[in-house]
Phi, psi and omega in degrees: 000318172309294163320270175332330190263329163291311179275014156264315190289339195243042102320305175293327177304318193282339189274320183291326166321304181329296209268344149296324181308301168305322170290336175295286201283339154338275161003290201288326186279306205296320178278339171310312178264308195289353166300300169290352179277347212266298198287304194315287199309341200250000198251155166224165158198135182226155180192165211210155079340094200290171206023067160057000163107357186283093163260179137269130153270146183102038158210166191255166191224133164241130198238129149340105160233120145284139188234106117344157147259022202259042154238209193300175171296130195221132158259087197221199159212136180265161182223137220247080170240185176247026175036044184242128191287133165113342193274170183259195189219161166222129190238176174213155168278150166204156229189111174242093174297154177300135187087000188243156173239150175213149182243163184205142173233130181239157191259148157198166177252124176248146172330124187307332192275327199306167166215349165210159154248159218267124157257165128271126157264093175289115172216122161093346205118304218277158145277099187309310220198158172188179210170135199239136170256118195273140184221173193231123155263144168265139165285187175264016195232002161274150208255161174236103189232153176262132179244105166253136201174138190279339178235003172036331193287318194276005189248287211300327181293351168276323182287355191263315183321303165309316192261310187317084164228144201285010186266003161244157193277180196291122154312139168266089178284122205210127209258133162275160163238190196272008186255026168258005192269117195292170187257003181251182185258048158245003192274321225257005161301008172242007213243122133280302176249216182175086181258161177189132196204132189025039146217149213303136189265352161292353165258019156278147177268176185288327161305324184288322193301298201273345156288327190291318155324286183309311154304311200285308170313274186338316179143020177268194191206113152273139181248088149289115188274164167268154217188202195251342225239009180049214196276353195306331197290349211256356200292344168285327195280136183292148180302320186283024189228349202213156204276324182233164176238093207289115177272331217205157178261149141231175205260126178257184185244206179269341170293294192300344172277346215259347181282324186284313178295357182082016197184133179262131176329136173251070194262299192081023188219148139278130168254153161312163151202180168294107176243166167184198221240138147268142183257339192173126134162206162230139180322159139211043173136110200256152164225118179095216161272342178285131176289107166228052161162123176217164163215151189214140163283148207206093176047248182239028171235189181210181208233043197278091156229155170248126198289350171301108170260126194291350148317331216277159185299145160074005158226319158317116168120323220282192175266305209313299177307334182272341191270321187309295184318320196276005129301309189298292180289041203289155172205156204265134155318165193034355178245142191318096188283335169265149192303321178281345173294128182246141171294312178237160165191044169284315173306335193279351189266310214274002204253312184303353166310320202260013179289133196280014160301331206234034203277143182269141151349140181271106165343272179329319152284316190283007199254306150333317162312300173284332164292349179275329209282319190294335193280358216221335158300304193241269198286354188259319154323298206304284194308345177266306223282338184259263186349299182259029160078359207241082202267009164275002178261026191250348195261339205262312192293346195276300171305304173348271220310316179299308165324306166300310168298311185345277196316303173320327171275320193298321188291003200270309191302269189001297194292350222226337184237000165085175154303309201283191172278099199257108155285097189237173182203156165219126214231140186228109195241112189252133180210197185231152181290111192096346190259107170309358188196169212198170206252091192284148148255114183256143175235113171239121160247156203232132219235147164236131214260011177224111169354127172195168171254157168219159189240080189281163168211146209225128175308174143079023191089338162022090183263155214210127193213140138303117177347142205287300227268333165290326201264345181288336196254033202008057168236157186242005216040232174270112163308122185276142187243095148264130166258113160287136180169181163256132344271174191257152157219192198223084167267150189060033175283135158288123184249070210303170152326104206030051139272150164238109188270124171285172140204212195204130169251113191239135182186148172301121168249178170303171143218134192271124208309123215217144169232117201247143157226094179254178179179124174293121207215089185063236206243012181243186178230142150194164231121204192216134136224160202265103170287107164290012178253169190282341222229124157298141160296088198225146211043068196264152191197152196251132172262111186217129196016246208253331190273159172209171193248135168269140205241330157092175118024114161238105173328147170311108171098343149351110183240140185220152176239136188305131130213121164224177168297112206245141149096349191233044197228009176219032208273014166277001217044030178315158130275163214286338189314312181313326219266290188300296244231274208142201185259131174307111156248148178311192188127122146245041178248169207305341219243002165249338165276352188279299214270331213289319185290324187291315203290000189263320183291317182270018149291318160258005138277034151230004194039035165092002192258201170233017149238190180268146192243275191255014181277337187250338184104147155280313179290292178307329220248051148237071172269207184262150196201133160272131182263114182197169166220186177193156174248133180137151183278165193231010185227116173269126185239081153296130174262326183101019176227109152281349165270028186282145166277124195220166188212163203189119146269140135299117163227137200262112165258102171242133199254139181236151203257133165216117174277137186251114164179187186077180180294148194211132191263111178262117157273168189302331159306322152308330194272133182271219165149119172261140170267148195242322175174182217203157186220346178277158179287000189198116171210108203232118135277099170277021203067315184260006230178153184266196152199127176228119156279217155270136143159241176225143150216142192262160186210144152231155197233143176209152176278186191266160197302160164196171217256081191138179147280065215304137185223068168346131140225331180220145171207131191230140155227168197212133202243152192229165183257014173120016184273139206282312194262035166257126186253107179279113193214154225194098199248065199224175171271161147332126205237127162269190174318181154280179170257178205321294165335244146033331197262154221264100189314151174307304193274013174205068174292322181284338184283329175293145164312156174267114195322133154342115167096212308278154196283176156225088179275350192059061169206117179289140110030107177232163184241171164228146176280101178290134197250011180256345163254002196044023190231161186276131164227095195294136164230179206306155167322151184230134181241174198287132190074003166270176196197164197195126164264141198277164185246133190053087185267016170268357174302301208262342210238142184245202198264025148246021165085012179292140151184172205223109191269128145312014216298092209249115178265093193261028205271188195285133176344038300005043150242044152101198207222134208251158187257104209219136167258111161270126158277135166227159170215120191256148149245135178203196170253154158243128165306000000 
């Protein structure tokens, strides 16, 4: 018993040690883990979504978190998704002294599917807090206009009239105050158009100031309305954004008013509107000596203001106020209308492939590899194995011989693609001319010859997405864990075995510094420019509407001198890559994978065509542009491997200033066009082309902005089925109108029979707007490729080179729509 009573007792001893032990650390744990449950009770956070909650996908949204304190100190993060399996996450680091409040704005790109984003506060493991902010996505091809305005109300049902088509998708109008508008400019990817009207332009802070500039160089278009509040409000915007500066009201009359509205108004009144002095741009309406409507470019964006405001009684509701919007705000069907959107960029990710760090085998060694393999393998087995009688040993030589090329080919890559870690990037860096530094989109890829993970780090602040062509087809791949911040990172990123995986970085970078003095002088540009940077300029090349001049390697301090040509320098249709590079040829040595990665890139920015498309704006973005690279990277990317290598092209969109005046040639390439309005069941702007059923549609055609006052001597237009490379010319005298007898009633154009003798060719009827007479006035017909120059073209063209085309479809009632192009080509003087 004794024995027994002994081997029972020191179990128990032992259990009681245990269970004080536990209880000891039980103890010890227990204020430790109840410290964040502690805090989780004591913390609030609330958070917005800034521009109104309007995201894009493939673009970042800046969203607002107020975080409180009032328990212990909590060291954590917030984190940022779309609570979607598959999404990447954005995190900040955050530091809460007890008692304290803070705010913090963080970037994320959310999902096509999302409808709200997820914050989180991460401390300790645990979740403190959390909080879902709701947004609306948008594609890039839905046009977006932002209203900051004191009455919003009395503006926007005309402006949703005006935007409103059915070959596009429904616009979004949306009204702001100036504190949703964000401060960095990779957030203003939800901003298409920008109005303002009577509210103080002093609360923007300098960030906001210096994105809206930077949007603005890029390709937006701000619109200042004239309001009840006179000019006090407008004193935050800088002289060096705005074509005029409105000091005083003055009273205008309903003539002065008829360029904007398209009409002149059955007012019987003078109304206020806004006046001043010009500072840059072009007049499009005066009352007096006073400017009260101008517009001026801003890098490869614009300025619009008008002093009128189109809320007011006796304008609102009217087609005039609606023909005013579809001028203020134009917009192209099918096309991005914002500057910061890319639709696709999938070539640019398959193109980091094609940089020569990361270069596949030269066809020519793997094509040896395989005639050795095949020939050593089949008659050369067969014939030593028959010679040494011993062709049942072909089961043991046959695997060798596979094994061995295996190892042969593996050693070939090895050899050919290295051991190490390769970085590579392409960097598309947009800036101004005279600006040391610019807005980069880099696509950097990371190739690893082994599986591995890396802990990346990217300088400068960095914001870090997976590629825009995975999240538009609302796929994420492998989901990225970003930490924001300088440097921003990737955490747990994954490399499979010899892949090279992208991902995409935006941050302000250098650019190099150029200096231009160019001028349009009749139909050429010619002038100089100057690299003013420490870094060659290489394959630099002048971009001007659709044409451009090659300029080649410009060396540090380099003056090279301009001439190019306006309007003929494309009548094959190249794309612009063809234009730039030459006709594509093969090669796999470096200085042929170099230009294959330059011609993959502007390919996919202009989609193939021969101008820049949606990187440059669509509407706007037909200013003079320096085109250039330099091979090197332009992003410090740590991987966490010091031998990793990296490699890198750049390519630089620097927009240049060219003055215009003196006699001067607008060729058609320069020249815009809006539609203001239509009486037909199908009036179609397809961007380069109309669609007309029966009935009318008005267009006004305008050259790109310039400085000054256009003083009309010739306007020849020439009408076409869509062919790009028709130049409308004329060895003919000046043709006036019909004559009276002969013109169409005004208010039912489409209704008259079509004069005797005219075809029906699928070329419409077209009027011009006499602006000295208020009336349309049809000239003879044009069948395809012809062309005709008008007689007194200062009657139709007012003095920003504006005027207004009719277009008449007199064929039979349904039967479809006919398909057409105008060319124009204007001349005049500028003083």
């Amino acid at each position: 018993m004794r024995r027994y009573a002994t081997l029972h007792i020191r179990p128990a001893r032992r259990s009681l040690r245990l269970v004080a032990a536990l209880g000891l650390v039980t103890a010890l744990l227990l204020p430790a883990a109840a410290a964040p449950a502690a805090a989780a009770e004591e913390v609030t956070m609330t958070a917005r979504a800034l521009v109104g909650g309007h995201v894009r996908v493939g673009a970042w949204s800046a969203v607002e978190v107020d975080l409180a304190n009032d328990g212990p100190a909590i060291s954590g993060e917030l984190r940022l998704g779309g609570g979607q399996p598959g999404a990447s996450t954005y995190g900040a680091l955050v530091d809460l002294p007890t008692n304290s409040k803070k705010r913090y704005l963080l970037y994320a790109q959310p999902s096509i599917f999302g409808r709200d984003i997820l914050i989180d506060l991460i401390a300790g493991g645990q979740r403190l807090a959390t909080t879902k902010v709701p947004i609306t996505a948008h594609d890039v091809y839905q046009p977006i206009v932002v209203v900051v305005a004191e009455q919003p109300g009395r503006l926007i049902p005309d402006l949703t009239a005006a935007v409103s088509n059915p070959n596009m998708p429904v616009a979004a109008i949306v009204s702001l105050s100036p504190a949703d508008l964000p401060g960095r400019i990779e957030a203003w990817s939800a901003i298409d158009r920008l109005v303002w009207q009577d509210v103080d332009s002093s609360k923007l802070d300098d960030a906001q100031l210096d994105a809206l500039r930077a949007w603005l160089g890029l390709g937006g278009r701000l619109v200042i309305l004239g309001g009840s509040t006179g000019a006090t409000t407008l004193g935050g915007f800088p002289d060096a954004i705005l074509p005029f500066r409105p000091t005083r009201t003055v009273d205008a009359t309903p003539d002065d008013l008829g360029s904007l509205l398209g009409a002149v108004p059955a007012l019987g009144e003078r109304l206020p509107v806004l006046g001043g002095t010009l500072i840059e741009g072009s007049v499009l309406a005066r009352s007096g000596d006073d400017i009260i409507a101008a517009e001026r470019s801003v890098g490869q964006g614009d300025v619009l203001i008008v002093g009128m405001d189109p809320g007011q009684s006796g304008i609102a509701g009217s087609a005039g106020a609606r023909s005013l919007w579809r001028r203020a705000v134009p917009m192209t069907p099918g096309a991005v209308v914002n500057p910061l959107a890319l639709p696709d960029d999938s070539a640019i990710v398959a193109a980091l492939n094609y940089l020569p760090a990361v270069g596949l085998p030269p066809v020519e060694q793997l094509l040896v590899l395989l005639v050795a393999y095949i020939v050593l393998i089949g008659p050369v087995n067969y014939l030593i194995l028959r010679r040494l009688d011993r062709r049942e040993w072909a089961w043991l030589t046959m695997p060798l011989l596979i094994v061995v090329f295996s190892a042969g080919a593996f050693g070939l890559g090895r050899l050919l693609k290295g051991s190490d870690t390769v970085v590579n990037e392409i960097a598309i860096v947009r800036g101004a001319a005279g600006a040391g530094s610019g807005l980069g989109q880099v696509y950097v890829g990371v190739f690893s010859p082994t599986r591995r993970t890396f802990d990346v780090k990217v300088a400068g602040g960095a914001l870090l997405s997976n590629p825009i062509s995975l999240q538009q087809q609302g796929a994420f791949g492998q989901p990225l864990d970003i930490l924001l911040g300088d440097p921003a990172r990737l955490r747990g990123y994954e490399v499979n075995f010899g892949v090279l995986r992208g991902f995409r970085a935006e941050t302000a970078l250098p650019t190099p510094k150029i200096e231009a003095k160019l001028e349009l002088a009749t139909d050429r540009v010619r002038g100089t420019v100057t690299n003013d940077s420490d870094e060659k300029i290489e394959a630099a090349a002048v971009v001007f509407g659709g044409s451009l001049v090659r300029l080649g390697d410009l060396a540090p301090g380099q003056t090279v001198s301009v001439d190019l040509a306006l309007g003929a320098s494309n009548v094959f249709g190249l794309p612009l890559s063809e234009r730039l590079f030459g006709s594509q040829s093969g090669g796999g040595d470096a200085a042929s994978r170099i230009t294959l990665t330059r011609r993959t890139v502007i390919d996919q920015l202009t989609a193939y065509t021969g101008k820049f498309s949606t990187l440059v704006g669509t509407i706007g973005g037909d200013g003079a542009m320096l085109v250039g690279w330099r091979t090197a990277t332009t992003l410090a990317v740590d991987v966490g491997d010091e031998k990793a290598a990296q490699v890198g092209e750049a390519l630089y969109l620097l927009p240049m200033d060219v003055r215009i005046g003196g006699r001067t040639v607008f060729p058609d390439e320069l020249i815009r066009h809006t539609v203001i309005g239509a009486d037909a069941g199908e009036a179609f702007d397809q961007g380069s082309a109309f669609s007309l059923s029966h009935g009318s549609m008005t267009v006004e055609f305008a050259p790109i902005a310039f400085s000054g006052e256009l003083r009309a001597t010739s306007l020849t237009l020439g009408m076409t089925q869509g062919d790009p490379s028709f130049v409308p010319r004329t060895k003919g005298d000046p043709v006036p109108p019909l004559p009276d007898d002969r013109q169409p009633p005004q208010d039912d154009p489409a209704g008259a029979m079509p004069p005797a003798g005219v075809p029906f060719d699928g070329i419409p009827a077209f009027q011009l707007f006499d602006r000295t007479t208020g009336l349309w006035m049809e000239f003879e017909h044009l069948g395809p490729n012809a062309a005709v120059k008008v007689a007194e073209p200062e009657r139709y063209l007012d003095t920003a080179g504006r005027f207004l085309v009719r277009f008449v479809n007199r064929g039979i009632e349904g039967q479809g729509s006919i398909y057409f192009t105008l060319s124009v080509v204007m001349e005049g003087t500028i003083p």
